[in-house]
Backbone as a printed PyTorch tensor [residue, N CA C, xyz], in Angstrom:
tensor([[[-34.3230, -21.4400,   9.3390],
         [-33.2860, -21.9960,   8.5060],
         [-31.9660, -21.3030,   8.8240]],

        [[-31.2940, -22.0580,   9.2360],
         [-29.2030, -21.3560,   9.0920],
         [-29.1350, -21.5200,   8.3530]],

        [[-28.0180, -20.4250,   7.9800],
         [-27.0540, -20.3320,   6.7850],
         [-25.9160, -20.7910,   7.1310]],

        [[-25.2140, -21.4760,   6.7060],
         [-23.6990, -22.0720,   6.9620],
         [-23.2190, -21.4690,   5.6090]],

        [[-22.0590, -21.7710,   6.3390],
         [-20.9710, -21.1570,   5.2620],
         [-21.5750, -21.6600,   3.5620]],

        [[-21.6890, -22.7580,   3.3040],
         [-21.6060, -23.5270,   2.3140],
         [-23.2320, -22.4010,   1.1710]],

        [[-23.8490, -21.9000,   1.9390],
         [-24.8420, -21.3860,   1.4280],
         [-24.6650, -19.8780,   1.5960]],

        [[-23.8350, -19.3990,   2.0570],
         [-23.3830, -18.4230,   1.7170],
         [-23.2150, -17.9170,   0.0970]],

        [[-23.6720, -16.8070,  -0.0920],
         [-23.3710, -15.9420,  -1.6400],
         [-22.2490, -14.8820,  -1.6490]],

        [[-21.3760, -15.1820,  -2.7060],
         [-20.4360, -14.0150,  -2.6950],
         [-21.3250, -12.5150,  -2.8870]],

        [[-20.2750, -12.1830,  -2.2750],
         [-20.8020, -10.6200,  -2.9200],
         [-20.9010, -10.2160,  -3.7240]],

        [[-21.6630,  -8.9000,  -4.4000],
         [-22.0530,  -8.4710,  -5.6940],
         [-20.9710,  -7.4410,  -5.6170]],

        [[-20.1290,  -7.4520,  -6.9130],
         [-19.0130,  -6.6950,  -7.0580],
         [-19.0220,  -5.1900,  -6.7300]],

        [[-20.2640,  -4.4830,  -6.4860],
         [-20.7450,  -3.2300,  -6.6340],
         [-20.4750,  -3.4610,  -4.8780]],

        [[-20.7320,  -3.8610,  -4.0580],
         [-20.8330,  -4.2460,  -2.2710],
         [-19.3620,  -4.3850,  -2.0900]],

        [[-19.0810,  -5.2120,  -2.7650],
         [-17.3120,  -5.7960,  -2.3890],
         [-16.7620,  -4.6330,  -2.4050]],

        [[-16.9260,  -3.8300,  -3.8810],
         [-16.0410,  -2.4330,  -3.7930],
         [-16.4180,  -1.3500,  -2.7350]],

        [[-17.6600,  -1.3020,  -2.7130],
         [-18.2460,  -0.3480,  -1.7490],
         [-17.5110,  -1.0240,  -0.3420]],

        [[-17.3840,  -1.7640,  -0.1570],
         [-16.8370,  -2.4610,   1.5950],
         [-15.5390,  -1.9740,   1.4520]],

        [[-14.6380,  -2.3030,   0.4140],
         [-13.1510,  -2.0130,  -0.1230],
         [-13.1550,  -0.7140,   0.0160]],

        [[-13.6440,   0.1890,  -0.2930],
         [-13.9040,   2.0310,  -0.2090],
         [-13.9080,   2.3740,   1.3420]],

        [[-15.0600,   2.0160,   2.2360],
         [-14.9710,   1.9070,   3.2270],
         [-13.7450,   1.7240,   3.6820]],

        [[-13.4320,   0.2430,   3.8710],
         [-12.3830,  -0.3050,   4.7740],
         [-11.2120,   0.6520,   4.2590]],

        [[-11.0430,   1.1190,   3.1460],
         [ -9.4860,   1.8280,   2.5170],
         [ -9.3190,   3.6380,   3.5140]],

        [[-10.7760,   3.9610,   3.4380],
         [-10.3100,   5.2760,   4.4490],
         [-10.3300,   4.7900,   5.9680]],

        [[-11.2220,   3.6430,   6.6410],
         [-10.9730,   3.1630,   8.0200],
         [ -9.0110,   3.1660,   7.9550]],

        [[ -8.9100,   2.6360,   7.1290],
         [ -7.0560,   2.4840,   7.2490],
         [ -6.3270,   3.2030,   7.0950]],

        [[ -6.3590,   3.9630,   6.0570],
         [ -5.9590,   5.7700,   5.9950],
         [ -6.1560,   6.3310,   7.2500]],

        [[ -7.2420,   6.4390,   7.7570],
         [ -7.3420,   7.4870,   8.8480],
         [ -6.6060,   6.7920,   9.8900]],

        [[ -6.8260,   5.6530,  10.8920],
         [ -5.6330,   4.7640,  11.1410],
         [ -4.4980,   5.2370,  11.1080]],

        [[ -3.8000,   4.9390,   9.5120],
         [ -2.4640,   5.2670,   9.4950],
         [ -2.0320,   6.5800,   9.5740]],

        [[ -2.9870,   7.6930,   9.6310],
         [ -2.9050,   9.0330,   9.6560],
         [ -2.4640,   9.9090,  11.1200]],

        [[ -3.4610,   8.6470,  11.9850],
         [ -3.3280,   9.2280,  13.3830],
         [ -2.1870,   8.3140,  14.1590]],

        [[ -1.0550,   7.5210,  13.3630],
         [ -0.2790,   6.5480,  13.8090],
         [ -0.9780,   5.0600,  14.7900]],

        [[ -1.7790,   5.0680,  14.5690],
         [ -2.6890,   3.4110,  14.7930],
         [ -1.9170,   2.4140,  13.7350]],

        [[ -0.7160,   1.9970,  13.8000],
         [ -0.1500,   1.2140,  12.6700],
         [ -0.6010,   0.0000,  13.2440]],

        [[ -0.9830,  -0.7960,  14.0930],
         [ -1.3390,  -1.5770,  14.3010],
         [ -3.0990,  -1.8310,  13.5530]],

        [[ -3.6930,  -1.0280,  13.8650],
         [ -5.3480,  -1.1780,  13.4900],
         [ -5.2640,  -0.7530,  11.9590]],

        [[ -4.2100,   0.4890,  11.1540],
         [ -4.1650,   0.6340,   9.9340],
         [ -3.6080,  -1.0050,   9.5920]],

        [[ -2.7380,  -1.6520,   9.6900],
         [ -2.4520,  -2.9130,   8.9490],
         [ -4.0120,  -3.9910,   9.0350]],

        [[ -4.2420,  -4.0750,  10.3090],
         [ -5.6800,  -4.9210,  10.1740],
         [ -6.6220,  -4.7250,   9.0450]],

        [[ -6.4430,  -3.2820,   9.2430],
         [ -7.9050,  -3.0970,   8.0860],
         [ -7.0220,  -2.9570,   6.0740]],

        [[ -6.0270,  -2.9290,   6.3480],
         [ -5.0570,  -2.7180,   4.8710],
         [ -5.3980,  -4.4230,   4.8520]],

        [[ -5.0100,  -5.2670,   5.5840],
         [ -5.2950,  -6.3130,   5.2300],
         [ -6.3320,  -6.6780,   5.1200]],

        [[ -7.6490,  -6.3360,   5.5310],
         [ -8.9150,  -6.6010,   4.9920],
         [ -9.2580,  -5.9570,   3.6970]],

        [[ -8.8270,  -5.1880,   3.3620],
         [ -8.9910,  -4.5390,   2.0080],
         [ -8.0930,  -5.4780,   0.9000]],

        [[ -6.8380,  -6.4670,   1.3740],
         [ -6.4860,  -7.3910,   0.6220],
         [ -7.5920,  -7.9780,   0.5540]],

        [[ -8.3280,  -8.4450,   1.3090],
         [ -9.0450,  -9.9230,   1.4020],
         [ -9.9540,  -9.8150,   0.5910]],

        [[-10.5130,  -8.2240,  -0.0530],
         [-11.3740,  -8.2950,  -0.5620],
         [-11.3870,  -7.6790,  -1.4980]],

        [[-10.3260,  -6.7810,  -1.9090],
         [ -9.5700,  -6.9530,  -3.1510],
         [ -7.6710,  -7.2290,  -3.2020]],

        [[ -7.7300,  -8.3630,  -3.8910],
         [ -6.2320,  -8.6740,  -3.6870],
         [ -5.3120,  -8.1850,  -4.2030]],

        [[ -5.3690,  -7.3130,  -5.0680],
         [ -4.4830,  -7.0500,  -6.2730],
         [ -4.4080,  -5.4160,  -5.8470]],

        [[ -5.0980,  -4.9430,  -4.9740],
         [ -5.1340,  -3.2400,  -4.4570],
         [ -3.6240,  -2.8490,  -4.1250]],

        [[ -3.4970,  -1.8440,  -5.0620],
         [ -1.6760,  -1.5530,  -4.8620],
         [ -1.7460,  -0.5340,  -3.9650]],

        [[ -3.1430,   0.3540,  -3.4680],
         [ -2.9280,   1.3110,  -2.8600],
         [ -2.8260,   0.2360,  -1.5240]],

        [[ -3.2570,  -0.8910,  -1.3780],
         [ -3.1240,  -1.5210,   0.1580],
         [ -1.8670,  -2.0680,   0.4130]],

        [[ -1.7390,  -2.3550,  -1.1470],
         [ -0.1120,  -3.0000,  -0.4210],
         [  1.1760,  -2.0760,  -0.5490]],

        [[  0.8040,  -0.9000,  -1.1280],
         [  1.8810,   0.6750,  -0.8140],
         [  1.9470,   0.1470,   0.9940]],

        [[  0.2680,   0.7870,   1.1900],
         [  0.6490,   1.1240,   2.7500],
         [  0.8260,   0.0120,   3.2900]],

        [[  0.8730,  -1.6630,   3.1220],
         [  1.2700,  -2.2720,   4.2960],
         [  2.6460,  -2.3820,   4.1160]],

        [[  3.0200,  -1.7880,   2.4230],
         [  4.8430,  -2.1860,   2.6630],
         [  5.3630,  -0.5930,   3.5510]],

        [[  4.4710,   0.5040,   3.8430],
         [  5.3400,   1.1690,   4.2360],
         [  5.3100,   1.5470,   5.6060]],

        [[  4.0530,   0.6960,   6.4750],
         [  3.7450,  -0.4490,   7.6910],
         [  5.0380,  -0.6080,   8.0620]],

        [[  5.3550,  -2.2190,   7.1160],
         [  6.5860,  -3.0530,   7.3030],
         [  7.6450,  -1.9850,   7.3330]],

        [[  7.8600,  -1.5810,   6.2170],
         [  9.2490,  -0.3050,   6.3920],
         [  9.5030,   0.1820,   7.8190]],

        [[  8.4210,   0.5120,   8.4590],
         [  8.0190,   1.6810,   9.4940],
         [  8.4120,   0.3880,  10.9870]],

        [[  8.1540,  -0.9030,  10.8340],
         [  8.5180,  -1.4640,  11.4630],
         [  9.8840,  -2.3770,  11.9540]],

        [[ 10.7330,  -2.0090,  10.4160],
         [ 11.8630,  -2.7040,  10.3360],
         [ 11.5310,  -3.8110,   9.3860]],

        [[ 10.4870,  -4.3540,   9.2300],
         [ 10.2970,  -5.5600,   7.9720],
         [ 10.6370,  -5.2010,   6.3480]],

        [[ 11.7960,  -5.4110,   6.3890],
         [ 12.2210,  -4.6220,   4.7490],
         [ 12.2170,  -5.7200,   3.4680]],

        [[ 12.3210,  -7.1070,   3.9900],
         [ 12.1130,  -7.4810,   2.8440],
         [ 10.3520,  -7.4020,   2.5710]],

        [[  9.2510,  -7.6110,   3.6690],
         [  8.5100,  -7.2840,   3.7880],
         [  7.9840,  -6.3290,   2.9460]],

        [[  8.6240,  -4.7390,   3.2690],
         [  8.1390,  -4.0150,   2.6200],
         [  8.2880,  -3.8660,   1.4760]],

        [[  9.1190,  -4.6790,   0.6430],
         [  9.9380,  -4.5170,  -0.3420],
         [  9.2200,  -5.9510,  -1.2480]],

        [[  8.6580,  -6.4490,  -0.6540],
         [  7.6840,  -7.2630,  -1.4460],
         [  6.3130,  -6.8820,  -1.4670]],

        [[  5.7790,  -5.8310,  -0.6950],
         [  3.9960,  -5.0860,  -0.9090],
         [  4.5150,  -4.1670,  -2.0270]],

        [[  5.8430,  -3.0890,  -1.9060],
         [  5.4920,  -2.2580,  -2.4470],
         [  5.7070,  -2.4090,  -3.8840]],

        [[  6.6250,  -3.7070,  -4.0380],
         [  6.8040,  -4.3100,  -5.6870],
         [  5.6500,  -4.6930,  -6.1540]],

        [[  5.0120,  -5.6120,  -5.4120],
         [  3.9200,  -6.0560,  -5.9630],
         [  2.5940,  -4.7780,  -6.2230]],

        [[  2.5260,  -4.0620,  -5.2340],
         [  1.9150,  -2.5350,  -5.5670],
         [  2.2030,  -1.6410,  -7.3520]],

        [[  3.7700,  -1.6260,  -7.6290],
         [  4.2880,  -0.9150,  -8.7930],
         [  4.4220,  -1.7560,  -9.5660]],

        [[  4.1060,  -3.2620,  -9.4210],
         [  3.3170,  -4.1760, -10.3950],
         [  1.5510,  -3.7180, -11.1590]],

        [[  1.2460,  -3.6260,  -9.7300],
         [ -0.2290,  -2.7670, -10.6880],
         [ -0.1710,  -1.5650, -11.3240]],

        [[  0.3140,  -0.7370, -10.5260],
         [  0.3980,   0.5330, -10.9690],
         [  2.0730,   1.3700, -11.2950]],

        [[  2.7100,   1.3250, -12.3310],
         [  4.1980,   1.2850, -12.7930],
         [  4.2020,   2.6930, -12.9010]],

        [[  3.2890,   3.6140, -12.7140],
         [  4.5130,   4.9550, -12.8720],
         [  3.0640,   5.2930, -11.8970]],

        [[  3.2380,   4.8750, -10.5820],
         [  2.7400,   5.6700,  -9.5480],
         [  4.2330,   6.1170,  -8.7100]],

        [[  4.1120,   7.4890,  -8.7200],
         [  5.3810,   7.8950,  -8.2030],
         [  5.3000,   7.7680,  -6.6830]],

        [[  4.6020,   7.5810,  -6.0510],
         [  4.5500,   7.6770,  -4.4440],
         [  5.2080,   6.0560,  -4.0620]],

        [[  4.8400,   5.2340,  -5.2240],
         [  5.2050,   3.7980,  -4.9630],
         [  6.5400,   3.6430,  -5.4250]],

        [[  7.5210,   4.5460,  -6.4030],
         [  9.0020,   4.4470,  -6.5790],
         [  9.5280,   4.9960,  -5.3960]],

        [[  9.1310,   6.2000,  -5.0480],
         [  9.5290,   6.6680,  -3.5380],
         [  9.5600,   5.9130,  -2.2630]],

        [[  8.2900,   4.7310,  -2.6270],
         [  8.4970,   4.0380,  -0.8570],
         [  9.3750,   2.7900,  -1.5960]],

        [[  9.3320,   2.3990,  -2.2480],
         [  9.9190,   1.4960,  -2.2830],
         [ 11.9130,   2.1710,  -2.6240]],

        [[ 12.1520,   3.1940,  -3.0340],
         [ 13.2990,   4.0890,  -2.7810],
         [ 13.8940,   4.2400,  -1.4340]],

        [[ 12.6730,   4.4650,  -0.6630],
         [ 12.8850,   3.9980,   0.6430],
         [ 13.7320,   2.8870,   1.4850]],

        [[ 12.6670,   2.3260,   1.0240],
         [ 13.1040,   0.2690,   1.4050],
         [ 14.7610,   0.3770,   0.7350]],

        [[ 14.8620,   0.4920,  -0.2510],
         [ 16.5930,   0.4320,  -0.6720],
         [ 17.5280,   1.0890,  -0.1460]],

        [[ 16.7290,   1.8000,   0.5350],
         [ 17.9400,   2.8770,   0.9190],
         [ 18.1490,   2.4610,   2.2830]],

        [[ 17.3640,   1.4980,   2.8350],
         [ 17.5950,   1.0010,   4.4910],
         [ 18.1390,  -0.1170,   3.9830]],

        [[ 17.5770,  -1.3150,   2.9940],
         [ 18.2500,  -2.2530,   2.4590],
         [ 19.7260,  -2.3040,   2.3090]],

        [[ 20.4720,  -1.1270,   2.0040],
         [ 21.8580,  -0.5410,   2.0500],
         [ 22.1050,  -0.8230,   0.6680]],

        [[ 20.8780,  -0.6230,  -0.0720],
         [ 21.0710,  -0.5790,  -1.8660],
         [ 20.8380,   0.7040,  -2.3240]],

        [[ 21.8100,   1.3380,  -2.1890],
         [ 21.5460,   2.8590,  -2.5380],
         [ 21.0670,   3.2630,  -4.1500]],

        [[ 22.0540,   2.2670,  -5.4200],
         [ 21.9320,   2.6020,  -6.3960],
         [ 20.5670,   2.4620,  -6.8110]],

        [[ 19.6570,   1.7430,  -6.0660],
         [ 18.4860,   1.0190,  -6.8720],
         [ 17.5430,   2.0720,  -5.6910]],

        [[ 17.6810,   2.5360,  -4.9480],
         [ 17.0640,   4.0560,  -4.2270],
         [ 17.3400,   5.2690,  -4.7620]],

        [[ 18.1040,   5.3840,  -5.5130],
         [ 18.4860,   7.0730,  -6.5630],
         [ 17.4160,   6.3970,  -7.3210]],

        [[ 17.7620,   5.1530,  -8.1700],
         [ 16.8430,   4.6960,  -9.7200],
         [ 15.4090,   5.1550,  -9.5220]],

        [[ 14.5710,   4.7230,  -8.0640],
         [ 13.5000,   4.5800,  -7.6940],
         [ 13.1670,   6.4900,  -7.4420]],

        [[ 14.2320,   6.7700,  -6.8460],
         [ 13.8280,   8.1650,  -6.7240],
         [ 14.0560,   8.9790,  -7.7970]],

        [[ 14.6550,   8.8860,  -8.6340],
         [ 14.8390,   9.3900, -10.0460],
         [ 13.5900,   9.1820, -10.7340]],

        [[ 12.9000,   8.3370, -10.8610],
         [ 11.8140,   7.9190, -11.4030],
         [ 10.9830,   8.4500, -10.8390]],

        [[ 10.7090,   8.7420,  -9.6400],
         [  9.6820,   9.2810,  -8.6080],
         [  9.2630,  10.5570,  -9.1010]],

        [[ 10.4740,  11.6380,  -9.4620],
         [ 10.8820,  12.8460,  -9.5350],
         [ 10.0380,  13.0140, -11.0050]],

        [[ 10.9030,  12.1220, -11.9560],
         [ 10.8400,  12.3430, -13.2330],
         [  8.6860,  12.1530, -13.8430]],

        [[  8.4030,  11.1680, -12.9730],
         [  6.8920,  11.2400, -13.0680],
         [  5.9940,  12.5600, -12.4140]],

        [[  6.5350,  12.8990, -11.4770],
         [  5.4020,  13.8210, -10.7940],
         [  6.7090,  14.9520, -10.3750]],

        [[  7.3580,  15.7430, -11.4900],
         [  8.9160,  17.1460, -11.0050],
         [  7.9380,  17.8460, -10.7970]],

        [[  7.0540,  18.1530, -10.8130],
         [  6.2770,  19.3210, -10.1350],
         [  5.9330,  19.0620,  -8.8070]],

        [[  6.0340,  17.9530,  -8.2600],
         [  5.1850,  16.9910,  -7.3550],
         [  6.2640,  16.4230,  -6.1150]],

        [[  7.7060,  16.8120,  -6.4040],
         [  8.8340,  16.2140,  -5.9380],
         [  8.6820,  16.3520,  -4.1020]],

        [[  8.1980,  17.6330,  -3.1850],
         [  8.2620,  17.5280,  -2.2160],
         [  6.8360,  17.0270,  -2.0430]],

        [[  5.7000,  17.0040,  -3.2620],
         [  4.4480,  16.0620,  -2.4740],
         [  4.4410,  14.4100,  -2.3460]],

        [[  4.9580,  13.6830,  -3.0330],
         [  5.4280,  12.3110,  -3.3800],
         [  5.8900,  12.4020,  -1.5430]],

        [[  7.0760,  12.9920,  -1.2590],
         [  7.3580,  12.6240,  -0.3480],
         [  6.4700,  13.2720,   1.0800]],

        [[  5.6420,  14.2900,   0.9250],
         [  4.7410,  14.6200,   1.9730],
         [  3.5400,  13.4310,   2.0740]],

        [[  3.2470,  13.2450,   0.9020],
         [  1.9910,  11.7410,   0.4730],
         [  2.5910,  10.5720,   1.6800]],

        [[  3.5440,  10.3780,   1.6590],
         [  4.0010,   8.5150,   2.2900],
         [  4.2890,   9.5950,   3.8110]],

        [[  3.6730,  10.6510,   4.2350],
         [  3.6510,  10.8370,   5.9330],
         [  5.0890,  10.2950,   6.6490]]])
């Protein structure tokens, strides 16, 4: 008997996450050793299989950043500090993006905020985004 698509079973949420865990350090390590090409492949498979992951779309907006795609990046990393609103590593990259954008005021705001969540944390925020 084949299986075709149509008889295919989703995954059991406990697998999906476990694959999502996986695939999230395959892309970390990736983006660690500058593989920005193979880190975005697998950041985007970690969309596919969870969509709403702000830690995936931090790193593909700071991918895009890293490549020149700023509105790009500036739409992962919003939608990222949509899930998660006082992750300070995500006011910082996206502080980033404004500050190449040539929007400085809204890159202090982002980095002000960065600071003000994690002041103990001020040179790790920015050691975190490599």
């Amino acid at each position: 008997m084949t299986c075709t698509p149509d008889d295919a079973k989703p995954m059991p949420p406990r697998h999906a996450e476990t694959l999502a865990d996986e695939l999230r350090r395959a892309a970390a390590e990736a983006q660690r050793t500058g593989d920005l090409d193979t880190a975005a492949s697998v950041w985007q498979q970690v969309l596919s299989a969870k969509p709403e992951d702000a830690e995936a779309l931090q790193r593909l907006g700071l991918i895009a950043l890293g490549r020149g795609e700023l509105d790009l990046a500036a739409a992962r990393i919003t939608a990222a500090l949509a899930q998660r609103p006082d992750e300070p590593r995500d006011h910082y990259a996206l502080a980033l993006v404004r500050q190449d954008q040539g929007r400085p005021g809204e890159a202090i705001n982002h980095l002000r905020r960065a600071v003000a969540l994690a002041p103990l944390d001020a040179e790790g925020v920015r050691a975190d985004l490599g």
